[in-house]
C-alpha positions in Angstrom: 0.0 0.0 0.0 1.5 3.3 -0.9 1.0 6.0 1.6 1.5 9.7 1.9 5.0 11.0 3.0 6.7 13.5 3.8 10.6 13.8 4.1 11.4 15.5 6.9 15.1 17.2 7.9 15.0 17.9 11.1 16.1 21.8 11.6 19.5 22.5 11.3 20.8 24.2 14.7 18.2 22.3 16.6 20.9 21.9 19.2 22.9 24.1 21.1 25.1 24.7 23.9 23.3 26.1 27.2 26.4 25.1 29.1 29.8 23.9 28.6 28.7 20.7 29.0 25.1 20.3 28.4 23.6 20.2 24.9 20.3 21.1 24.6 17.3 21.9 21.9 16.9 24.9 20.2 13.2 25.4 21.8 12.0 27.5 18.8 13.0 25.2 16.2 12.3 22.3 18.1 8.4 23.1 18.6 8.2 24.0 14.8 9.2 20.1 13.8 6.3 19.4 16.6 4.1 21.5 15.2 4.5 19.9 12.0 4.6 16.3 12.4 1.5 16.5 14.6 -0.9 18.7 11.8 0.6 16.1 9.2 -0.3 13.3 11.3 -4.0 14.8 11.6 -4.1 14.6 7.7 -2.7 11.2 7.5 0.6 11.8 5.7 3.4 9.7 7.0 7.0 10.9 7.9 10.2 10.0 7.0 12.8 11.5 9.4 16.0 12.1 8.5 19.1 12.3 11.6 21.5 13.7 9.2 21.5 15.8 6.3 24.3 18.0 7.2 26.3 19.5 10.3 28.2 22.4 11.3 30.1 21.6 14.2 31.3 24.6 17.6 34.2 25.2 19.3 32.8 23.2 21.9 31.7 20.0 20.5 35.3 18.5 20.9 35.5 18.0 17.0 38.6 18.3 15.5 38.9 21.4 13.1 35.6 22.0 14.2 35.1 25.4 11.5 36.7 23.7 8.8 34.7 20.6 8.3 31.4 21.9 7.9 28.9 19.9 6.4 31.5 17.2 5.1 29.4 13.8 4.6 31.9 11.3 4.6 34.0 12.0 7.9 30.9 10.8 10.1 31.4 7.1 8.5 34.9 6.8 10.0 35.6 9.4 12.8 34.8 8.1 16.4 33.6 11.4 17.8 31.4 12.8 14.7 30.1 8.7 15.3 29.3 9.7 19.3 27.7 13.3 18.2 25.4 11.3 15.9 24.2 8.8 18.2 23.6 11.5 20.7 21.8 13.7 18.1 19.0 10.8 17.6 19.0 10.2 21.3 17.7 13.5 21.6 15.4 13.8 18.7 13.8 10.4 19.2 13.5 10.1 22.8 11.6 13.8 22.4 8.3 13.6 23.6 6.5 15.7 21.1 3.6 18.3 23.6 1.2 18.3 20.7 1.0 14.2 20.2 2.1 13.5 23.4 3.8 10.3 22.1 8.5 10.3 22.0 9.6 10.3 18.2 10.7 6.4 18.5 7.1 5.4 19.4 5.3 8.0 17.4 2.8 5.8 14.5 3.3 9.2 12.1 7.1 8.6 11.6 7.4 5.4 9.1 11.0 5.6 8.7 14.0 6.4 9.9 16.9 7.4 7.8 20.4 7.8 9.4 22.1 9.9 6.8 21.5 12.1 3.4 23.8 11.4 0.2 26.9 10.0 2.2 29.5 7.9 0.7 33.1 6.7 1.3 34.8 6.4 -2.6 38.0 5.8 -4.1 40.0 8.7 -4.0 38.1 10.3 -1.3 40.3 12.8 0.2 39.0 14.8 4.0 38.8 18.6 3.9 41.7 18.5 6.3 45.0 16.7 7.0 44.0 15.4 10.6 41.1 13.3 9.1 42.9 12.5 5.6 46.0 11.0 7.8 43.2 9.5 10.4 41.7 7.4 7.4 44.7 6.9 5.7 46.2 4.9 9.4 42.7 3.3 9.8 43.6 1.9 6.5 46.6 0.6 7.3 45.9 -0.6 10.6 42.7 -2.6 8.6 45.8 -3.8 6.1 48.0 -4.9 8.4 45.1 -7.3 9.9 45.4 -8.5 6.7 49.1 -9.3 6.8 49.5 -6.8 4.2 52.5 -4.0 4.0 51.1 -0.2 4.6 50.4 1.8 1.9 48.8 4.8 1.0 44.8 5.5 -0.4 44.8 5.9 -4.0 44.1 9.2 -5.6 43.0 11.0 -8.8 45.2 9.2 -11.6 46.0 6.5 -9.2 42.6 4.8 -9.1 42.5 4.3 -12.9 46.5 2.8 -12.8 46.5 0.5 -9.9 46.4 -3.3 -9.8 43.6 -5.1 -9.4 45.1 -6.2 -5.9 45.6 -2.9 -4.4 42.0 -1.7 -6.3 40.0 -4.8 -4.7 41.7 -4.1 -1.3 40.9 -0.3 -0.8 37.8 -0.6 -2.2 37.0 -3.7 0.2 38.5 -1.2 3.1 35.4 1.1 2.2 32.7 -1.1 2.1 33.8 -2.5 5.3 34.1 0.7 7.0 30.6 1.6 5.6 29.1 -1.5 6.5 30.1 -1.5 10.0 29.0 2.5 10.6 25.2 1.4 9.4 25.1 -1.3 11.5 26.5 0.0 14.6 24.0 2.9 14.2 20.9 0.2 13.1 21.9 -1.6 16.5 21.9 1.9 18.4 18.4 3.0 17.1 17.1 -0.5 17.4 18.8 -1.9 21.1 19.1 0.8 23.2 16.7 3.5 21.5 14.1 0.7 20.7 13.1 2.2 17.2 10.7 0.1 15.8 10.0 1.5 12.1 11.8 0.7 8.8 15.2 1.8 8.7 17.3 3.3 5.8 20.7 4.0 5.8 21.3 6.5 3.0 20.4 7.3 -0.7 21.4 6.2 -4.3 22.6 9.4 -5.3 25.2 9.5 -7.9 24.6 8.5 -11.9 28.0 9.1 -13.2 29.6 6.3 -11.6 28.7 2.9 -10.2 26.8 2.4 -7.0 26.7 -1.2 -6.5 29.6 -1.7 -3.6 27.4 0.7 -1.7 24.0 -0.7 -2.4 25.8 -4.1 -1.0 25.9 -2.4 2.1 23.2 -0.2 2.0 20.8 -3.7 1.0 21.6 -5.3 4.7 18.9 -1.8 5.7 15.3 -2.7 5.4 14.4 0.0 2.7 16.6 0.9 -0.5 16.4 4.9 -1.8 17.0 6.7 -4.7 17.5 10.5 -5.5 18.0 11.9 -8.7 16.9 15.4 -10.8 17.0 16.2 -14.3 19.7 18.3 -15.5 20.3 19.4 -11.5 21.8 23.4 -11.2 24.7 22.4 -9.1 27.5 23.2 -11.9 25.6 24.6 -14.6 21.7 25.9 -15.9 20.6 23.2 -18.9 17.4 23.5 -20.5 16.5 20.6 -22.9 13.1 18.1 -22.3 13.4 14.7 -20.7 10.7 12.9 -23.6 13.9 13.7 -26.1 16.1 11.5 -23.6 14.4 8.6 -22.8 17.5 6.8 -21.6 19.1 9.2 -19.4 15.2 10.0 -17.7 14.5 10.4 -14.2 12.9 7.0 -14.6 15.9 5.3 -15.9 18.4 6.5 -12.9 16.2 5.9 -10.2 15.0 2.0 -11.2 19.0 0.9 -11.4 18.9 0.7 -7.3 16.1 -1.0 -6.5 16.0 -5.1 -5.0 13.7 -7.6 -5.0 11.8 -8.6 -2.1 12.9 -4.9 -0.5 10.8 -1.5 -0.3 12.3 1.2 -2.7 11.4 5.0 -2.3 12.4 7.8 -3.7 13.2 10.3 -1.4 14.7 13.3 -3.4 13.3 14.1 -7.4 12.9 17.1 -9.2 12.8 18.8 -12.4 14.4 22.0 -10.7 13.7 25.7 -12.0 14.8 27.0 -14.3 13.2 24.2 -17.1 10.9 25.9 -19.7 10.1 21.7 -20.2 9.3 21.0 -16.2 5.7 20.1 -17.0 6.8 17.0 -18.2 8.5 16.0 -14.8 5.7 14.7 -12.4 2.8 12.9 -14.5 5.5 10.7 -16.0 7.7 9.9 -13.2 4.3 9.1 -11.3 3.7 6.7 -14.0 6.7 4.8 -14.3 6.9 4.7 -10.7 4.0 2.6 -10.5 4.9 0.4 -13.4 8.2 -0.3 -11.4 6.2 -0.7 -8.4 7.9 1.7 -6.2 7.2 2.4 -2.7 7.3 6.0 -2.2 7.8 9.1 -4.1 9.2 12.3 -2.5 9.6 15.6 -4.6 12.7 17.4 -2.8 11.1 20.1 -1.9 8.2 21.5 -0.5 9.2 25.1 1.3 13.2 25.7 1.7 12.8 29.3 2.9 14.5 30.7 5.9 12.5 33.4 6.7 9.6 33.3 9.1 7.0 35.1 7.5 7.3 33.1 4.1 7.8 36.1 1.7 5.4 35.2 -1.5 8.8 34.3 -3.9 10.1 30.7 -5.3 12.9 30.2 -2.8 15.4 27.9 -4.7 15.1 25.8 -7.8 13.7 23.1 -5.6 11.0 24.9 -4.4 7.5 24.0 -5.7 5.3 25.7 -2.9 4.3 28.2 -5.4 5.1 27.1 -8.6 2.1 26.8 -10.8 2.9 24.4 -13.2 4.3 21.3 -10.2 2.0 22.0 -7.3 -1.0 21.9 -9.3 0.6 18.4 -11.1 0.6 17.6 -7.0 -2.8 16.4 -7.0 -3.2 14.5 -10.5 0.3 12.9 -9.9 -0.1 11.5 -6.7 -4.2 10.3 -7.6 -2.0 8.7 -10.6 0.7 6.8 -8.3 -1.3 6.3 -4.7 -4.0 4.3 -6.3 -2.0 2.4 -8.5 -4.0 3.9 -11.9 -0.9 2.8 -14.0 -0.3 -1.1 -13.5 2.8 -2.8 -12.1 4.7 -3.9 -14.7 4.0 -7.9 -15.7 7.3 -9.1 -16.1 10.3 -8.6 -13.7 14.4 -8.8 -14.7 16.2 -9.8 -11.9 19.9 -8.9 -12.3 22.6 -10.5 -10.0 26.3 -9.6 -10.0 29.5 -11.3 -8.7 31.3 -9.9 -6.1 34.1 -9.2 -8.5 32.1 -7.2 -11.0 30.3 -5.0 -8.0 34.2 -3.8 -7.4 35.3 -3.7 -10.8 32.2 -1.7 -12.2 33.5 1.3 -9.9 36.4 1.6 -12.8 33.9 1.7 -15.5 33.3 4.9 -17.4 30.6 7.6 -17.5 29.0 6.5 -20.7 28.0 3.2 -18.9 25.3 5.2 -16.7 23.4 4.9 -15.2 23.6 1.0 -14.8 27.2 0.3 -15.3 26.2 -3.0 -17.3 27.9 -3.2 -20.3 25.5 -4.0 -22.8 22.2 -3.3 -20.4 19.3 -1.8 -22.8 18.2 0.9 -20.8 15.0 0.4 -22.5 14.5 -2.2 -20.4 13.0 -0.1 -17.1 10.5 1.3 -19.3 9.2 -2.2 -20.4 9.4 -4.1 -17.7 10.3 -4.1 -14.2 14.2 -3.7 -12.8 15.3 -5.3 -9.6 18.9 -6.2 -8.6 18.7 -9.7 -6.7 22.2 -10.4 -5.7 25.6 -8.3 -5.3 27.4 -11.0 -4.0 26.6 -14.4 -5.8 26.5 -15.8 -9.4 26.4 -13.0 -12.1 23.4 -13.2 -14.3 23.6 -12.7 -17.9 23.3 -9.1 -19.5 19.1 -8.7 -20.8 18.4 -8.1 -24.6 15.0 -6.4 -25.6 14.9 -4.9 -29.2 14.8 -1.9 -30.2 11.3 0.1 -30.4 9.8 3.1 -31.1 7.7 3.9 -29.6 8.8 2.0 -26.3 5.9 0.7 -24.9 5.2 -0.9 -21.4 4.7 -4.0 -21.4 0.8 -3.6 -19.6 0.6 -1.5 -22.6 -0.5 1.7 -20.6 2.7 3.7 -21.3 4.5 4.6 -24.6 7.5 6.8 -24.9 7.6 8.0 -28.3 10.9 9.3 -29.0 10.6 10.8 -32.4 14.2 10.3 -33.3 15.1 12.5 -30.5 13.5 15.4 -31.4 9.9 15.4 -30.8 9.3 13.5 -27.8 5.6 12.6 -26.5 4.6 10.0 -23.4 1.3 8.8 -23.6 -0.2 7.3 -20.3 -3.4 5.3 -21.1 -5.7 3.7 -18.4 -9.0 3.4 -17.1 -8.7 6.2 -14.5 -5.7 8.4 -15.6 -4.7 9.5 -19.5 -1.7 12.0 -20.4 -0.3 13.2 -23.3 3.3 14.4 -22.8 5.5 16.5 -25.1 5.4 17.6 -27.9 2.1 17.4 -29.4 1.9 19.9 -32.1 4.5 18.4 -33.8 3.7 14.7 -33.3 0.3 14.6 -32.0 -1.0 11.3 -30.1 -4.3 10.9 -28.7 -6.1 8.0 -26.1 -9.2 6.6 -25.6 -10.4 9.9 -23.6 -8.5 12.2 -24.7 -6.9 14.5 -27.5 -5.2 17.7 -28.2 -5.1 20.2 -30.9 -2.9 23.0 -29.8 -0.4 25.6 -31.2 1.5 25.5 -28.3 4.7 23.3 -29.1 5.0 21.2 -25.5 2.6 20.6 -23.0 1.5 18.2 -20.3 -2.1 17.5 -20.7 -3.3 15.2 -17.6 -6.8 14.0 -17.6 -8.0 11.9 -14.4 -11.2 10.8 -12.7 -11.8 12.2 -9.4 -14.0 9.5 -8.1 -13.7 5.6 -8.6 -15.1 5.5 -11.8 -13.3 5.6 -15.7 -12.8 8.4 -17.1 -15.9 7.4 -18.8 -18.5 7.2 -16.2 -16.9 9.6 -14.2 -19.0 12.5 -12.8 -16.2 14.5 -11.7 -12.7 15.1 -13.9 -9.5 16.9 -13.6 
């Protein structure tokens, strides 16, 4: 059953100092995250609650170059006292007895699950934003060699990675996963044993396309639920402006389906066709679509209202803000009628992929134009055909899929069709009893379903058409 979320960061600052040696909660911020999970538990939407997105560290905290590290990801996985600051963070926040439910975070039915951290990795020529914590991992390293009855030696870097011998490649990169491993399940133990948290756990999100995930997905996979967050064309470096229909294969769709398992829960926690996109219309109805033909758990657009200030001036924050963007808040309501009650059918026919161990490791070497799947030979047609699911990263590899080519590409419920239009002129078309789209560009190659056609001048749009009631579009008394 898919449910209503919400993916909530718990405010940053929420603790501070009182005392030299007391931390406590920011009472301001702390009774706005009340406030909010108790009016979205009155309408039924579910949270996700995230210990760690980010953190600035004080003077006080006993961290190491305490103003030098801020916000750094990786250091938590390896450095015993960012490790102790963390545990004591969800102490505090999950022991909380919220005044307006009157029920402690840990026990409270509203939160569903519990992530531990936001987009947080260990890689191959990870280097620490200061020497401390480079020559910190660098001896944990060699102490974890040594074990080994292996001679010291220093982590690869840059040019390095792509030159060394398989040996020394396999044995860093099985430092990493190690060290990975055992963070998440020292800190699934901690939330579990001693803080008694009884909801789904997640350790952290799928999060980077241009290089291969698996070695962290075989960590990440010993969790109970599996994440995903992508955007198309993100602002980070640069502003691109081109329409998804035109690329099926490197779609929002495509990215996100490489991490899900089978048998385990996948959400989506962080999605987004971000502002500026003169093509964002396109974003929601058709990841809400092949969403539910992968049969995906949760979908969470990243993100609802990142404003600072407290009187919420009338303006679009960030490029992630949808509170008051017209064309994705109003696609809200038809997307998630689209993906909650399951208009667009699971997919018939599953692909279960399984790799070796030695081609998990390996596939970190392979280059960009292998992504999203880093399977040589993978037609990334496939996830809009059938259902994706990896079964094994540690076991007997499964031979590469072959599906022919198509245009258009069409599920294989027959609901969905990606016309691409040799690239050019892209249209979706999402066909079923209680939800029809047409998606792209329609004036130039117009496409039309049971209920419902377009004649327009307008080059591109995103024409949604859904029963409000439980009826077909065809009997229905009331339509959006």
């Amino acid at each position: 059953m898919r449910l209503h979320f919400i993916d909530l960061f718990a405010p940053r600052g929420i603790i501070d100092r009182s005392r030299d040696d007391s931390r406590t909660f920011d009472s301001n911020q702390l009774d706005r995250l009340d406030f909010l999970v108790a009016e979205f538990k009155k309408r039924g939407i579910y949270v996700d609650l995230n210990l760690n997105v980010g953190r600035s560290y004080k003077q006080d905290d006993g961290v190491t170059d305490h103003d030098r590290i801020r916000w750094d990801k990786g250091l938590v996985l390896f450095d015993p006292r960012l490790i102790e600051l963390q545990k004591e963070y969800a102490r505090q926040i999950l022991t909380h007895k919220n005044p307006y439910t009157g029920t402690e975070y840990r026990n409270e039915p509203a939160v569903a699950i519990v992530e531990i951290l936001n987009e947080n990795a260990l890689y191959m020529g990870y280097r620490a934003p200061t020497p401390f914590y480079d020559e910190q991992l660098t001896a944990i390293y060699n102490l974890w060699l040594a074990k080994r009855n292996d001679v010291p030696a220093p982590r690869l870097k840059g040019p390095e990675v792509a030159a060394a011998s398989h040996e020394r490649f396999h044995a860093e990169m099985a430092f990493y996963s190690e060290m990975e491993d055992r963070f998440y399940q020292d800190m699934t133990h901690y939330l579990r044993k001693e803080l008694g948290v009884r909801v789904p756990i997640t350790g952290t999100a799928d999060h980077s396309h241009t290089g291969s995930s698996y070695p962290m997905l075989a960590t990440l996979s010993r969790l109970d639920i599996m994440d995903g967050h992508t955007y198309w064309q993100h602002p980070g470096s640069r502003v691109m402006n081109t329409p998804m229909v035109n690329d099926p294969f490197n779609s929002t769709v495509v990215k996100l389906s490489r991490t899900a398992f089978a048998g385990k829960p996948y959400t989506v926690s962080e999605v987004n066709h971000p502002f500026p996109n003169e093509w964002a219309s396109e974003g929601i109805p058709i990841l809400a679509a092949y969403a539910s033909l992968q049969d995906w758990d949760a979908i969470f657009l990243y993100t609802f209202e990142p404003k600072r200030a407290a009187d919420w001036p009338p303006y679009v924050g960030d490029p992630f803000d949808i509170s008051l963007d017209p064309v994705r808040m109003t696609q809200m309501a038809s997307g998630s009628l689209m993906f909650l009650r399951g208009d667009v059918r699971a997919a018939r026919k599953t692909i279960v992929r399984s790799y070796s161990r030695e081609q998990v490791v390996d596939s970190r070497r392979l280059p960009p134009t292998e992504s999203p799947y880093f399977t040589p030979g993978f037609p990334l047609a496939l996830p809009l055909t059938h259902t994706s699911r990896i079964g094994s990263l540690n076991g007997a590899a499964t031979p590469v899929p072959t599906l022919a080519a198509a245009d258009p590409i069409v599920s294989d419920t027959g609901e969905l069709a990606w016309h691409r239009a040799e690239g050019k002129y892209g249209v979706v078309t999402v066909e079923t009893e209680r939800t029809q789209a047409l998606i792209g560009f329609l004036a130039a190659n117009p496409k039309s379903t049971k209920n419902l056609s377009a004649r327009i001048e307008t080059p591109f749009a995103a024409l949604v058409l859904v029963s409000l009631d439980e009826e077909p579009i065809s009997r229905s008394s009331r339509l959006l």
